[in-house]
C-alpha positions, 0 to 999 in steps of 0.5 A: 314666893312670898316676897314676888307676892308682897311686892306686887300688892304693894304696886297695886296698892301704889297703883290704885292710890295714884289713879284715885288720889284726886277722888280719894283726896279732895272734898269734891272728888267724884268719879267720872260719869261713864254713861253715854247718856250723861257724857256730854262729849257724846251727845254732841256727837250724836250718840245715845245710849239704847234706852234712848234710842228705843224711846225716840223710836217709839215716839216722835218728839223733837230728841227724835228729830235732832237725831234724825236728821244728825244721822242724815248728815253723817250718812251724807258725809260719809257717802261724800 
């Protein structure tokens, strides 16, 4: 039992180690940005996070327009 134990630590260990080697070792190691407000893949897309989104509907301004009008476009493509 205590053998099956060391084992699989040692493979989460190796595991973790190798998913993080670039942030654990290089000066400029930073993690991904996870957000959708700062993906920049994302905004191309047109999707925001819904802090965003609550903010363009409560106020008009030219975020709320971009958005508008790319969901008009989706809409269309997909009734298309």
């Amino acid at each position: 039992m205590l053998k099956v134990f060391i084992i699989a630590s040692v493979l989460l260990l190796l595991a973790i180690l190798i998913m993080g080697i670039k942030i654990f070792f290089t000066k400029s190691g930073k993690f991904p940005k996870t957000r959708i407000g700062d993906n920049k893949a994302m905004k191309k897309k047109g999707i925001y996070c819904p802090k965003t989104l609550d903010a363009i509907e409560r106020k008009d301004c030219q975020t709320c327009n971009d958005y508008q009008a790319k969901q008009k476009v989706a809409a269309s493509s997909v009734d298309a």
